[in-house]
C-alpha positions in Angstrom: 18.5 1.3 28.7 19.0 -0.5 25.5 16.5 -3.2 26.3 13.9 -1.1 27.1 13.6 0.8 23.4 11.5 -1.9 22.2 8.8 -0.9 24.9 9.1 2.8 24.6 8.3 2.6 21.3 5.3 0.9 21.2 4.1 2.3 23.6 5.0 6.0 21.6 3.1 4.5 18.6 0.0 3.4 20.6 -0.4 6.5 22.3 0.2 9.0 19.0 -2.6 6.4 17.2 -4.8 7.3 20.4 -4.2 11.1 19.7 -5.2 10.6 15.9 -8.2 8.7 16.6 -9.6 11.4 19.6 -8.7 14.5 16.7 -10.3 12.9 14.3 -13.7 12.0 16.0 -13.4 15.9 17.0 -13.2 16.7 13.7 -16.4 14.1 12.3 -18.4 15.5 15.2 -18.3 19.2 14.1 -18.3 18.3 10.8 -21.9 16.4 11.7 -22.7 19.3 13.5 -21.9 22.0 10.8 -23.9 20.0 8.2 -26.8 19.5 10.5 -27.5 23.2 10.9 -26.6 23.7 6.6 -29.2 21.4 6.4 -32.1 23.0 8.7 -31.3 26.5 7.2 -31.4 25.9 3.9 -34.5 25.1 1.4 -35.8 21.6 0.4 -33.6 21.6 -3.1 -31.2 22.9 -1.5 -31.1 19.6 1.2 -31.5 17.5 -1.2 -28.6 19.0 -3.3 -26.5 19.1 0.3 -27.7 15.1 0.6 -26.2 14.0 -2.9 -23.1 15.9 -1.9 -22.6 14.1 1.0 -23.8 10.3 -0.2 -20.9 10.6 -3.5 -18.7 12.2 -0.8 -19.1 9.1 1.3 -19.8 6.5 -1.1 -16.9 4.6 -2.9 -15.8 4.5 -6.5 -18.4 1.9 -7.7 -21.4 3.5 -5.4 -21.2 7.1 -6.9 -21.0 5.3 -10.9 -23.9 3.8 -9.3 -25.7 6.7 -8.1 -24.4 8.8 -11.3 -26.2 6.1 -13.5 -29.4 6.1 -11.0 -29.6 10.1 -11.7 -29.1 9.6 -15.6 -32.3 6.8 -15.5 -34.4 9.3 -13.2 -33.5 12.1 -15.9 -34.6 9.9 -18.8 -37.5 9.0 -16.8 -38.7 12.9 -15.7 -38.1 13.1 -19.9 -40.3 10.4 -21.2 -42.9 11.9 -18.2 -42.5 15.4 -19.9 -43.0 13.9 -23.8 -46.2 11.9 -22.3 -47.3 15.2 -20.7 -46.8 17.3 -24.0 -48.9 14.9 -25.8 -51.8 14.2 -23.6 -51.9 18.5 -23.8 -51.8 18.3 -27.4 -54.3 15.4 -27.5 -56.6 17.5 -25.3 -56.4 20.7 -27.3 -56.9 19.1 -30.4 -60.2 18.0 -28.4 -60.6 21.8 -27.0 -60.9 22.5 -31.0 -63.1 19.8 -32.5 -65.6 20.5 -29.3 -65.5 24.6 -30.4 -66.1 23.0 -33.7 -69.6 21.3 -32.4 -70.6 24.1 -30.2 -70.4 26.3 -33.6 -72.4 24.1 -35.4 -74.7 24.1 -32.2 -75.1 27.8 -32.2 -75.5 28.8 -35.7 -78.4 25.5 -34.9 -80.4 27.8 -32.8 -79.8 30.8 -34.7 -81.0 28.9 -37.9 -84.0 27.6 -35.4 -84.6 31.5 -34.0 -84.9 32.6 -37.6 -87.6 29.5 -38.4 -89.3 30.6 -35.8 -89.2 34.3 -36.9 -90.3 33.5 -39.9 -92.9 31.0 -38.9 -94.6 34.0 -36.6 -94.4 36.5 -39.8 -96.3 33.6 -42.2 -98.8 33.5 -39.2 -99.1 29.5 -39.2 -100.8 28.0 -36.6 -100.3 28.1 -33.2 -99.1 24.4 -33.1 -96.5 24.9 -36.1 -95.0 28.1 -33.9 -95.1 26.1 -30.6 -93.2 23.3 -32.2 -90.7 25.5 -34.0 -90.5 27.5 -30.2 -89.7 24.5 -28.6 -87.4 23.5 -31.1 -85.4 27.0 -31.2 -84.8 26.1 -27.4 -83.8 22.6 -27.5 -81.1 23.7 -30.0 -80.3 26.7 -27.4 -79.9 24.5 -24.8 -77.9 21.9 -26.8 -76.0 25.3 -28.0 -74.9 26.3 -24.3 -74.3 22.4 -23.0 -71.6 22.3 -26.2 -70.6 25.4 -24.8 -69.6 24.1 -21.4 -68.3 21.4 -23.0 -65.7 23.3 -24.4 -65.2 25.0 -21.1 -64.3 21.6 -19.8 -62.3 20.5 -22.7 -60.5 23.9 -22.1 -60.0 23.1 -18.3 -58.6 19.8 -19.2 -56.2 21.3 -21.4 -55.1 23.6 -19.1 -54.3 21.0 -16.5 -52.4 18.9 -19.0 -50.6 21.9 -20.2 -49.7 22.6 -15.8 -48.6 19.0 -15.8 -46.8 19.4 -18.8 -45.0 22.4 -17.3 -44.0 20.7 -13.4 -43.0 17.7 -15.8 -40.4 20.0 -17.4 -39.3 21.8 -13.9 -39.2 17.7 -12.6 -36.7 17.3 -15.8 -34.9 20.7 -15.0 -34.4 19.9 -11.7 -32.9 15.8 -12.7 -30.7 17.4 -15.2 -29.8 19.9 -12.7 -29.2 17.2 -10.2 -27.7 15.2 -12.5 -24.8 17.5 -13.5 -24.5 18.1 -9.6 -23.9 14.3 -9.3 -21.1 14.3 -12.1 -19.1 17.6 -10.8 -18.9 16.4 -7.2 -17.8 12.4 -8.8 -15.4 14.4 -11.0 -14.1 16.2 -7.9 -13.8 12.9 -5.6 -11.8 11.6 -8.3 -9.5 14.7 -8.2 -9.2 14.4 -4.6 -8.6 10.5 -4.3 -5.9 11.1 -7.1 -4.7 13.7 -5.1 -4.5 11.7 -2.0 -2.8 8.5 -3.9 0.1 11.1 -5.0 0.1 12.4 -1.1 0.5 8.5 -0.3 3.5 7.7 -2.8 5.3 11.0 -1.2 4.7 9.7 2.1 6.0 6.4 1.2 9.0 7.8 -0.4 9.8 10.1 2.3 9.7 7.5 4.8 12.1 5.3 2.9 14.5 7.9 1.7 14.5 8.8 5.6 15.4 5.3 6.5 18.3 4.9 4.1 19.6 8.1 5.2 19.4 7.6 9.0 20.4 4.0 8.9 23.4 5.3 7.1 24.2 7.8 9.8 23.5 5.0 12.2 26.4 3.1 10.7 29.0 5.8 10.5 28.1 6.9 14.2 27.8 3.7 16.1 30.8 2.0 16.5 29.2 -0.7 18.5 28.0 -3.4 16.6 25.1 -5.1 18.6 23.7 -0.9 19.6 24.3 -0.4 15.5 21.9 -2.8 15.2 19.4 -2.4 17.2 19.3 1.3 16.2 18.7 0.5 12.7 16.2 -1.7 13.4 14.1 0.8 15.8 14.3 3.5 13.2 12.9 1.6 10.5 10.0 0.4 13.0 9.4 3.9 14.0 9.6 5.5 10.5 7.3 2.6 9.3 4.9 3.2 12.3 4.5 7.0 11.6 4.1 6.2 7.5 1.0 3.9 8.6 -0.7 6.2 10.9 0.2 9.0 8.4 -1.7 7.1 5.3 -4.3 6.2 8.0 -5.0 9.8 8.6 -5.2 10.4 5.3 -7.2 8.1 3.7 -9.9 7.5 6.7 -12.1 10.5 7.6 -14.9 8.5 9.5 -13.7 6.3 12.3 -17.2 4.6 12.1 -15.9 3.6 8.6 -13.2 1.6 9.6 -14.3 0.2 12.5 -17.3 -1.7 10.4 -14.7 -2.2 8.1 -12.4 -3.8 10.5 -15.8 -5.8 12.4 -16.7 -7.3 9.1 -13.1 -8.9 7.8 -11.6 -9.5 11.2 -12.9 -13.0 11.6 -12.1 -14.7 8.2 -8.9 -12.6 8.5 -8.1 -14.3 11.6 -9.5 -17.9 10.5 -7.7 -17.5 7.2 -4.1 -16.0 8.3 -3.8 -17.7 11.9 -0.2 -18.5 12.4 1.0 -15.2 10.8 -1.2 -13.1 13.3 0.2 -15.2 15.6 3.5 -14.6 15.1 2.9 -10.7 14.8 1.4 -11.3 18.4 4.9 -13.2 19.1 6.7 -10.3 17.6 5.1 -7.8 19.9 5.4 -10.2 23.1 9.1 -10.2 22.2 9.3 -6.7 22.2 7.3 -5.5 25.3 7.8 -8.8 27.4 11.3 -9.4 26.1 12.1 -13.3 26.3 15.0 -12.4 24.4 16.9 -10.1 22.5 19.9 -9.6 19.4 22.8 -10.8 20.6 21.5 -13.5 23.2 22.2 -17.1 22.6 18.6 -19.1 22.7 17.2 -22.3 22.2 13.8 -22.2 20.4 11.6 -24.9 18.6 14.6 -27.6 19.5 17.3 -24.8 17.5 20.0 -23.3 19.4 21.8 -20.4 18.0 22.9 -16.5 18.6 19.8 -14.0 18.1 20.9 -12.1 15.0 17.5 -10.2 13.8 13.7 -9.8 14.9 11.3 -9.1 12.4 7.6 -8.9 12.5 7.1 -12.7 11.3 10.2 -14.7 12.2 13.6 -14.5 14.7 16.4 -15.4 12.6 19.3 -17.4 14.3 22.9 -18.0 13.7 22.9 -22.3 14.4 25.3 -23.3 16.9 25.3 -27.2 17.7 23.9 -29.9 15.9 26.3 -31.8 14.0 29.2 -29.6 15.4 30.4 -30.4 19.0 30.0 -27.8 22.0 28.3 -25.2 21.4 30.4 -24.0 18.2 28.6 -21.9 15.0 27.3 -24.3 12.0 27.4 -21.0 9.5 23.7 -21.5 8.8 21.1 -19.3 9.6 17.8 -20.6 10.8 14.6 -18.4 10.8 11.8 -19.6 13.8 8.5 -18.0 13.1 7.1 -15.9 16.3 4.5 -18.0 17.4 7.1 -20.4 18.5 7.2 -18.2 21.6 4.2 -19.6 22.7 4.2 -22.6 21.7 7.9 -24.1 22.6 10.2 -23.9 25.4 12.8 -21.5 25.4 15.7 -21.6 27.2 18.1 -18.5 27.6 21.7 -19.2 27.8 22.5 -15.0 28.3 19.5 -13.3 29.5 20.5 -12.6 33.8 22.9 -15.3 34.6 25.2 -15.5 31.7 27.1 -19.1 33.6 26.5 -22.4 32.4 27.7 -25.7 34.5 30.1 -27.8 32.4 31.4 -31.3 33.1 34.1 -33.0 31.8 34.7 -36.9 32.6 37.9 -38.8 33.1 38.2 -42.4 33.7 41.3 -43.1 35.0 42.7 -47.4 36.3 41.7 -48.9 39.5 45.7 -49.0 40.2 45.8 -45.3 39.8 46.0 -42.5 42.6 42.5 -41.3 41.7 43.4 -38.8 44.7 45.6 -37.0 43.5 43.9 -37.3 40.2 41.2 -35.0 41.4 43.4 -33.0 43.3 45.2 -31.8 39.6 41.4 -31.6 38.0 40.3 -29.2 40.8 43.4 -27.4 40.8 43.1 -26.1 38.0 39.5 -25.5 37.5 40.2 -23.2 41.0 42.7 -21.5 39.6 40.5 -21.2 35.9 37.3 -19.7 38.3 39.6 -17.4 40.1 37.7 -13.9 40.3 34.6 -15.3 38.5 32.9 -16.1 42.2 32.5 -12.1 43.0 30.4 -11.7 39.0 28.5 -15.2 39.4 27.4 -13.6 43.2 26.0 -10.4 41.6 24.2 -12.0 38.4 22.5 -14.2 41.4 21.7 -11.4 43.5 20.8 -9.1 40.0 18.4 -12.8 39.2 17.0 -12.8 43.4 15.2 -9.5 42.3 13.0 -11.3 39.6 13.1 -15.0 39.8 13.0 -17.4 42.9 17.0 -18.7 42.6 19.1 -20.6 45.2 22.6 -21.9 44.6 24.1 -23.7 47.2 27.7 -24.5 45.6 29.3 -22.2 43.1 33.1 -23.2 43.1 34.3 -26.1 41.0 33.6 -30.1 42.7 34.6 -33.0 41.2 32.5 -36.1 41.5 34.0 -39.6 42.3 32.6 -42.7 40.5 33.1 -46.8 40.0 32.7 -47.8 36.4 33.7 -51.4 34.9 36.6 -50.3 33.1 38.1 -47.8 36.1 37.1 -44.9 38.4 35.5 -41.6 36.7 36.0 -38.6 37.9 33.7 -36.0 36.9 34.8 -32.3 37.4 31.7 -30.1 37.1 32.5 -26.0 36.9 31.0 -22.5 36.1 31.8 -20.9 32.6 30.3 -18.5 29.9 28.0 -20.3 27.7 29.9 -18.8 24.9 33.2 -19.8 26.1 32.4 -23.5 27.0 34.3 -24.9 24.6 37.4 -22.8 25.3 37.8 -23.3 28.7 36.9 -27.1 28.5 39.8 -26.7 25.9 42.3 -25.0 28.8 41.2 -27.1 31.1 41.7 -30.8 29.3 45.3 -29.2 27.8 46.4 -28.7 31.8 45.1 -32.0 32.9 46.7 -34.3 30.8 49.8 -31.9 30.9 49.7 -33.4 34.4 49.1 -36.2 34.2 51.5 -37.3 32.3 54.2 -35.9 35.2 52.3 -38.4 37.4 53.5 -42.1 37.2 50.5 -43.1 39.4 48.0 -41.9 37.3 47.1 -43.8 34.4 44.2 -43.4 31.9 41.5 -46.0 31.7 39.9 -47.6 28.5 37.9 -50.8 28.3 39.7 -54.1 27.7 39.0 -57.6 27.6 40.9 -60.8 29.7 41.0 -64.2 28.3 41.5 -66.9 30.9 42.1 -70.2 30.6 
């Protein structure tokens, strides 16, 4: 059961991030839907208002400075449009006056040119004199009522700059209005992104005071070492999981968001940081396909050693091998990124048929019984196998049910051979790859034991005849 944690849990994780994702579209579609029908049922400043809201609720740090500053330059704008306006209406009543002005002047004219007139009739001039000063009287009449509507225009025109002076001020009103909108709803994105790094620490904090504290019941617990281990290790995983998706859930309310996000750095990501994506790719290969596991004895990227830890980025390995003879620990501790997984060989000494074949070689004289030789080596190899043949028949039948396997011999043979210096006999046996070196140890011990009962049996060495 213990091999299969690894799977169960990601498999946990990927389906509770599937569960977030599908209540959090929910909750962006009704949100959509909820601000669609605000928007129909409410006036036109109103939307607008509604449409700032939602572009600083949206927008990032630097976009709603951005959009703050863009409402302060339309403010200053509406402002220098209102001064303008105030002057043009001042401009045009100060021309309203000075045309009053002429269209007195042209008035008390045709009063003044009545009155000749008047007066011209009472002196009883000639007919010509009081025709001219007639016609006279109404050219100054007429010039009288055209300043007149002059000033009706003038007054016209100062009405319209004093409108446009006025929808300049609401413009302002409504920027500064707009404008202090902007600012409360930055002020309270702020408060909320604050709010939401504190709710991050916590979460953070939580999760790691929860891993110290369960890791330490883990160790007073589990007596077992290898199952202490891989307890620890799962609850740190899992804990670390469910802080992710927790700040995930937190931080991202639009899923569209992130995805774009994740679209647009996903390939320079993956140019840039190739072998470590790799090796979190190993990582979760190990985990689900499990090549190995803690505790196994491996060869990987040409290093043999025991499995101590897997991590996200690397395997660590206590070394056995390489300047030390069979098999036995070096004391160092390699670490083999993840990606070796697909990239090297690697061979399992533990995983299903926990049996290695070992050989050891003796060369004893041509003189020597050689027979009876080999009859002491496979004696006691026999009697060394006895009640391994039942276990090494059930790992093979355990390995039938996943791998194509055929053994035709199982017991211990030794092999006969002619060298230069004598006859080698090579006994070849079954034994657990951790124990290689102990039994060779037993084995070699009760040979030359003995041997060295048996006059007839005589080691061989190389040596050299001179003849004359």
């Amino acid at each position: 059961m213990r091999k299969y944690w690894p799977r169960i849990i990601v498999f946990t994780s990927v389906l509770f991030l599937c569960l977030l994702v599908s209540c959090n579209s929910e909750k962006t579609q009704t949100e959509t839907a909820k601000t669609t029908v605000k928007q129909t049922s409410q006036p036109s400043l109103e939307n607008e208002n509604t449409a700032s809201e939602e572009s600083v609720q949206k927008a990032p740090a630097d976009s709603q400075e951005q959009e703050v500053e863009k409402v302060k330059e339309d403010s200053q704008q509406a402002q220098a449009v209102v001064e303008d306006a105030k002057k043009e209406a001042e401009i045009q009543e100060k021309a309203v006056d000075l045309e009053k002005k002429r269209a007195e002047i042209k008035l008390k004219e045709a009063e003044v040119a009545k009155k000749e007139v008047e007066i011209v009739k009472e002196t009883a001039k000639s007919k010509a004199e009081v025709k001219k000063a007639v016609e006279e009287a109404k050219q100054k009449e007429q010039e009288a009522l055209a300043a007149q509507e002059k000033v009706r225009l003038a007054e016209e025109k100062m009405a319209a700059a004093q409108e446009k002076a006025r929808i300049a001020e609401e413009e302002l009103g409504l920027a500064l209005e707009k404008t202090a909108v902007v600012e409360a709803k930055v002020k309270r994105q702020r408060n909320v992104i604050y709010k939401k790094l504190i709710q991050t620490g916590l979460i953070i904090l939580i999760g790691y005071i929860s891993i110290v504290a369960l890791r330490r019941v883990v160790n007073t617990r589990i007596e077992d070492l290898k199952l202490r281990h891989l307890t620890r290790r799962n609850v740190g995983y899992v804990i670390k999981i469910l802080i992710v998706l927790c700040i995930i859930f937190l931080w991202v309310q639009d899923i569209g968001a992130i995805t774009i996000f994740l679209s647009v750095i996903s390939a320079g990501v993956v140019l840039v940081l190739q072998d470590p994506i790799l090796s979190m790719v190993g990582w979760l290969f190990i985990l689900v396909r499990s090549p190995f596991e803690i505790g196994d004895r491996i060869e990987l990227g040409g290093v043999k050693g025991d499995v101590m830890d897997i991590r996200l980025f690397q395997t660590s390995l206590l070394e056995i091998g390489n300047w030390v003879d069979a098999d036995q620990s070096t004391g160092r501790i390699v670490n083999i990124p993840n990606s070796a997984v697909f990239k090297e060989a690697n061979y399992n000494y533990s995983r299903g048929f926990e049996f290695i074949w070992n050989e050891i070689k003796i060369l004893v004289t041509f003189e020597s019984d050689w027979k009876r030789a080999e009859e002491i080596m496979l004696g006691h190899a026999q009697e060394q196998a006895k009640g391994m043949a039942e276990i090494v028949q059930r790992k093979i039948k355990e390995m039938t049910r996943h791998y194509m396997i055929r053994y035709g011999k199982l017991t211990p043979i030794v092999y006969v051979n002619i060298k230069d210096s004598g006859v080698e006999l090579t006994l070849r046996y079954l034994t657990e790859a951790r124990k290689r070196r102990t039994t060779q140890d037993v084995l070699c011990k009760a040979i030359l034991d003995d041997f060295a009962k048996e006059e007839k049996v005589n080691f061989a060495y190389p040596t050299y005849r001179i003849v004359r």
